[in-house]
C-alpha positions as CSV (number, residue, x, y, z in Angstrom):
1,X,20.0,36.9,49.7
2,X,16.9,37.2,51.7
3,X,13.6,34.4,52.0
4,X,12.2,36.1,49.0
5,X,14.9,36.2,46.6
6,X,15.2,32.5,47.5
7,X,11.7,32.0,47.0
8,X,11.5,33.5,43.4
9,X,15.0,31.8,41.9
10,X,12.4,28.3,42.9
11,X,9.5,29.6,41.4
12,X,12.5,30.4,38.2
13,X,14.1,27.0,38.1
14,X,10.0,25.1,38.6
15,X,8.8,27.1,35.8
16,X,12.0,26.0,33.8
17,X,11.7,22.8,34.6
18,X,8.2,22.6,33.5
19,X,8.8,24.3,30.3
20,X,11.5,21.6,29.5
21,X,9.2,18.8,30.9
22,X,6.8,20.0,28.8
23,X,9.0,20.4,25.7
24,X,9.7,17.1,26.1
25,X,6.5,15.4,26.2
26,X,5.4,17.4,22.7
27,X,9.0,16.1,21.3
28,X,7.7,12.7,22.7
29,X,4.6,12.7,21.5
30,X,5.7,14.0,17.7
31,X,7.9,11.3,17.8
32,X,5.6,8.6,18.8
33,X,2.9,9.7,16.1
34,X,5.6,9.8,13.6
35,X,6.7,6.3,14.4
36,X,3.9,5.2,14.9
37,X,2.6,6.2,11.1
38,X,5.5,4.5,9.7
39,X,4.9,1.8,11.6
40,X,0.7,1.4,10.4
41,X,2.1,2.1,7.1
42,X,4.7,-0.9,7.2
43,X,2.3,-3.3,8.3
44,X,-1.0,-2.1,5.7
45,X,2.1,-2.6,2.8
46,X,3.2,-5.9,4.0
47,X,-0.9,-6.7,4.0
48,X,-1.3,-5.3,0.8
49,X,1.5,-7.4,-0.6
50,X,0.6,-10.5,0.9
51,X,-2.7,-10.6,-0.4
52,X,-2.7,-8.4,-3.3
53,X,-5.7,-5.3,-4.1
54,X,-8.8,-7.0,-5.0
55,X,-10.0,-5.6,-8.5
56,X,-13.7,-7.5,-9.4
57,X,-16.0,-7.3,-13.0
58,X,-18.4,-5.0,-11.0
59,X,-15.8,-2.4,-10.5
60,X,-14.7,-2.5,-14.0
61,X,-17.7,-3.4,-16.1
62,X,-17.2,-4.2,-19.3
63,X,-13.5,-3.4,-19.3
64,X,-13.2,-6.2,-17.5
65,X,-10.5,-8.8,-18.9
66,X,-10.9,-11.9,-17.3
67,X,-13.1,-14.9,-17.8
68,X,-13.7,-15.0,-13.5
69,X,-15.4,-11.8,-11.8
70,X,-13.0,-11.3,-9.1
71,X,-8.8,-11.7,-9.5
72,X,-5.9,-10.1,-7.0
73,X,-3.4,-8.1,-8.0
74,X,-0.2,-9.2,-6.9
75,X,4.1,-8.6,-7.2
76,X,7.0,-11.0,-7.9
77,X,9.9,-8.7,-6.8
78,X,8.6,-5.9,-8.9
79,X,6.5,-7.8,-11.9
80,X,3.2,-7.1,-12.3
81,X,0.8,-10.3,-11.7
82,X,-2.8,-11.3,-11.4
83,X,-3.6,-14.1,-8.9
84,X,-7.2,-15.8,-10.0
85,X,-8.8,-18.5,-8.6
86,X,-5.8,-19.5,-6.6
87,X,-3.5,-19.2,-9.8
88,X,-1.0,-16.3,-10.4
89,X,-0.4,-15.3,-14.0
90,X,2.2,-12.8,-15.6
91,X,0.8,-9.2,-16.7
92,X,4.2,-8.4,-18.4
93,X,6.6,-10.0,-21.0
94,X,8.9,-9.7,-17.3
95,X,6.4,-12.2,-15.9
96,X,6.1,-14.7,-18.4
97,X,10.1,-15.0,-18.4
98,X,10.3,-15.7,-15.2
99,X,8.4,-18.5,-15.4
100,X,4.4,-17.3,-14.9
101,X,2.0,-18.6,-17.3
102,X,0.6,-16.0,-19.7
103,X,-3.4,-14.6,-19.4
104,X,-4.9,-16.0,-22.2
105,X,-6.4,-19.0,-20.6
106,X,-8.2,-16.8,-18.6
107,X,-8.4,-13.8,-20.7
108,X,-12.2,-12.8,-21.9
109,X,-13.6,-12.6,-25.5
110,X,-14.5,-8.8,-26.6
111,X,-18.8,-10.0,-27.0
112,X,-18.4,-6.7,-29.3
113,X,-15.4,-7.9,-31.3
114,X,-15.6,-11.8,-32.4
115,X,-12.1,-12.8,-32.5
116,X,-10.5,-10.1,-29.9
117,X,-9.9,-10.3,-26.3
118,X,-10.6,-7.5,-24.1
119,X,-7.2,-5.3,-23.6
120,X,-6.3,-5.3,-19.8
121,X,-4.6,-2.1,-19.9
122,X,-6.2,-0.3,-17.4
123,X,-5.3,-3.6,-14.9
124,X,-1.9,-4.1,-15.8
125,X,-1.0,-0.6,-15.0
126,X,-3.0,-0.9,-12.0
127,X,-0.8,-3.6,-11.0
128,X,2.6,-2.2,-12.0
129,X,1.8,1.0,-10.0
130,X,1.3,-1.4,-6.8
131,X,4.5,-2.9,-7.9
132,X,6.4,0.3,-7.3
133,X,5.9,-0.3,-4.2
């Protein structure tokens, strides 16, 4: 084989070799941006579950259940709490029997309803959705 035949079975095997370098580096870099997303996500759950989701009066108005503006919604291996001014309470009848205190000394008045507490409905499934988690 002549000079020229050698010269184009190089230019064959360089142009392979950069397609399968270059296949690589996209594998490579699919994988790191997968990993890497599970990674962020692992870290912004184990956050989340350290400290809870913030819920405040403000963003629920006069829904709002609790007799303190801000509380933290937080899990027990599943159960639904709510962690207010440094105290965690049970959402669920699962809560209170493993051991949490129940709401109501820190559950609000209805000012429209003498008599009735405000439901916290909307905030207990709020929290049992974060539970699934």
């Amino acid at each position: 084989m002549g000079e020229s035949g050698h010269s184009m079975r190089r230019v064959v095997i360089n142009i392979q070799e950069q397609h399968v370098v270059e296949s690589n580096k996209k594998k490579l870099i699919n994988f790191c941006s997968v990993f890497g997303t599970i990674i962020l996500a692992a870290i912004v759950l184990c956050w989340v579950d350290r400290y809870g989701i913030k819920v405040t009066m403000q963003e629920y108005g006069t829904k709002w259940p609790f007799t303190y503006p801000v509380a933290r919604l937080t899990c027990d291996g599943g159960i639904a709490l709510v962690k207010i001014d440094g105290k965690k309470y049970g959402l669920t009848h699962k809560a209170e029997a493993k051991g949490y205190p129940s709401i109501d000394s820190v559950w609000r008045e209805d000012p429209e309803k003498p008599g009735s507490k405000i439901w916290p409905g909307d905030i207990t499934a709020r929290a049992r959705e974060h539970c699934r988690y």
